[in-house]
Residue, then its C-alpha position, 0 to 999 in steps of 0.5 A: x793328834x789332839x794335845x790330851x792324847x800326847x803322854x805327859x812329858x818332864x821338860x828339863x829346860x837349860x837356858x829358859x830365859x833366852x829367846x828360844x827358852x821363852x819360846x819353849x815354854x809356850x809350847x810347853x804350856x800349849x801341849x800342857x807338859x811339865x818344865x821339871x827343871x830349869x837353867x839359866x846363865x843368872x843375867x835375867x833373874x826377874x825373868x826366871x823367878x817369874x817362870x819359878x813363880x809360874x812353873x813351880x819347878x823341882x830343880x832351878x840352876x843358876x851356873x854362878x853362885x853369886x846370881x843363884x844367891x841373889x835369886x834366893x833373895x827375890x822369893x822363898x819359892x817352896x817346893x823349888x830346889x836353887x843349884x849352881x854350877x856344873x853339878x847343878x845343870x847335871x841335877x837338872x836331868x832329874x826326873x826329866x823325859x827329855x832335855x831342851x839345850x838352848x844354853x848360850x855357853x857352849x862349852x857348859x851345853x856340849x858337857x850337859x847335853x852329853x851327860x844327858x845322852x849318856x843318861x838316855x834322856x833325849x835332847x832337843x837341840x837348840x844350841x849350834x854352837x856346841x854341836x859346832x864346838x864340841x859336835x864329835x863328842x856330842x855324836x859319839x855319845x848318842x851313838x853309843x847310848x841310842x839316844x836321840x838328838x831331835x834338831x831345833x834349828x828350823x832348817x836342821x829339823x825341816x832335814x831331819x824331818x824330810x830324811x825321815x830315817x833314810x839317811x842312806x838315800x841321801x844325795x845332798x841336804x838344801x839349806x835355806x837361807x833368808x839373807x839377812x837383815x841387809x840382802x836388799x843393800x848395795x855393797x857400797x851401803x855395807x861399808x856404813x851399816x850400824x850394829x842396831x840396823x844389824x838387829x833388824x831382822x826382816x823374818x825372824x824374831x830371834x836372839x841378838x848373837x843369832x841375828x847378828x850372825x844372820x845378817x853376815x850369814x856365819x849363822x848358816x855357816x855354823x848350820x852348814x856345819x851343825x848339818x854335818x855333824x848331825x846327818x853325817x854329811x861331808x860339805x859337798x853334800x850340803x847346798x846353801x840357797x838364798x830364800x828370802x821368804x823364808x817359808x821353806x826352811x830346809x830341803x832334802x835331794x835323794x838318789x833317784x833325783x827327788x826333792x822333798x821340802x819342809x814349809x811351814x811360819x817363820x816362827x821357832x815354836x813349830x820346830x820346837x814342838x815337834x821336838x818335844x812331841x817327837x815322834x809324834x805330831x799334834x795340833x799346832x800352836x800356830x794357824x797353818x801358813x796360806x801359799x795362795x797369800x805368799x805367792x811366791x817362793x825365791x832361791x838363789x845361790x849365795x853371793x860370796x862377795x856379800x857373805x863372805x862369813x859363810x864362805x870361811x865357816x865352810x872352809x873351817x869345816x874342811x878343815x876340822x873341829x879345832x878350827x870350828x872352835x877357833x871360828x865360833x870364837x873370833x865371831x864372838x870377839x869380832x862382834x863384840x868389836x862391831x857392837x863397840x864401834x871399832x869393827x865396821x861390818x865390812x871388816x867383820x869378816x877379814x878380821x875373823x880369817x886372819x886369826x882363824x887363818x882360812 
């Protein structure tokens, strides 16, 4: 569909100023929709008052109050409504079509993202960890307000596209996985690996807490689990495969044996358009990808031995949502540890399962 039959959209973007909120406001421009508000956590204020300056918003929250105040001291900003708190990010759904969550604060997304469920306004989904978290509550409310959760994640929006309303067809769901920034490595090169070498993703521009977590590959843990909550798989329905280029991005297995894949450019604003231009489909912002040039696709199983992160993520969703939460957070600690030099790589893993204990 050309870009100018597509209805005009009202964007509610929380967390513009992250990777994925950049990222959308690209799409937005392409398909030439209309950011009505904006969100961000208040630590890359220069970047947000340019958006402010770009977009002109209604609606603009910063969550706390000291950084909403330094941001009204960067420019008046007519026409532009400057809120924090929860009740700020609450008056971003305001006049909006559709909500993008892509916040990096996982317990302030799950509270928006239902209220945004709750208000009928549908959510493109970009932040795993509050589906992680908080994934019951979050599908409860779009149960019950028939409202829905269009996936960002490229693997879980490659499912949603292949199952394509026949969930109950279903055999098992594919997740790909690129392998991460150390695939390639010996596992005696893993004892001495840096935190910068863990950024240098080779297929995918992302944020730091993505990357870092693909390089373990407790991103496709969290995704193993965010595909549970979403599809409403249990975790031997879910497969995870190795897929260096990273060119298809999820497959779906039905009943009678059928294999149905979604390809497409390692690029994040091809999922995020769909989303926004869910159910319909229009010209890509990206040039379509050429298999002739890449060749060859690869797959193989998981070596546990090597990303023994994804085997604990599995094992917490076995066991239930309070664990996942208690997973998300020793990851952050168990980062923050590495980045700081007291974690090597290796030990990453260990010293997540003793205090989640799984």
């Amino acid at each position: 569909m050309p870009r100018s039959a597509l209805p005009a959209k009202s964007i509610a973007l929380l967390g513009s100023t992250g990777s994925i909120g950049t990222q959308t406001l690209d799409v937005v421009r392409h398909l030439g929709f209309r950011a009505v508000s904006l969100a961000a956590g208040g630590g890359s204020l220069d970047l947000l008052a340019r958006q402010i300056e770009e977009l002109r918003p209604e609606t603009v929250c910063v969550y706390r109050e000291d950084a909403a105040a330094r941001l009204k001291a960067l420019g008046s900003f007519p026409g532009t409504e400057i809120v924090s708190g929860k009740t700020g990010l609450f008056a971003c759904l305001d006049g909006a079509d559709m909500t993008v969550a892509a916040m990096s604060s996982r317990d302030l997304a799950a509270d928006v993202i239902v209220r945004s469920l709750e208000r009928g306004i549908p959510v493109a989904l970009a932040d795993k960890e509050a589906l992680v978290c908080d994934g019951l509550r979050i599908m409860a409310a779009a149960a019950s307000s028939q409202t829905p959760i269009i996936p960002v994640d490229s693997e879980h929006s490659a499912i949603f596209q292949c199952i394509n309303g026949h969930r109950e067809q279903v055999r098992k769901v594919i997740l790909t996985a690129s392998g991460g920034a150390f695939r390639s490595l010996a596992p005696r090169e893993l004892e001495t690996v840096t935190y910068a070498q863990a950024l240098n993703h080779p297929t995918w521009s992302m944020g730091e807490k993505v990357t870092l977590d693909s390089a373990t590959l407790m991103n496709k843990g969290f995704e193993f689990i965010e595909a549970m909550r979403l599809f409403g798989l249990a975790p031997d329905e879910i497969e995870v495969l190795i897929h260096p280029q990273s060119i298809v991005h999820s497959m779906v297995e039905f009943a009678d044996g059928t294999i149905i894949a979604q390809l497409g450019a390692t690029d994040m604003r091809m999922p995020i358009q769909y989303a926004l231009t869910y159910p319909e489909r229009a010209e890509g912002i990206l040039p379509p990808i050429s298999l002739a040039q890449i060749g060859m696709l690869e797959f193989s199983a998981p070596d546990f031995s090597r990303y023994p992160c994804l085997e604990l993520a599995i094992r917490a969703a076995k066991r239930g949502e309070e664990t996942c939460r208690a997973l998300v957070e020793a990851d952050h600690e168990a980062l923050a540890l590495f980045k700081a030099g007291k974690l090597r790589f290796t030990e990453i893993a260990g010293w997540i399962a003793e205090r989640v204990g799984v």
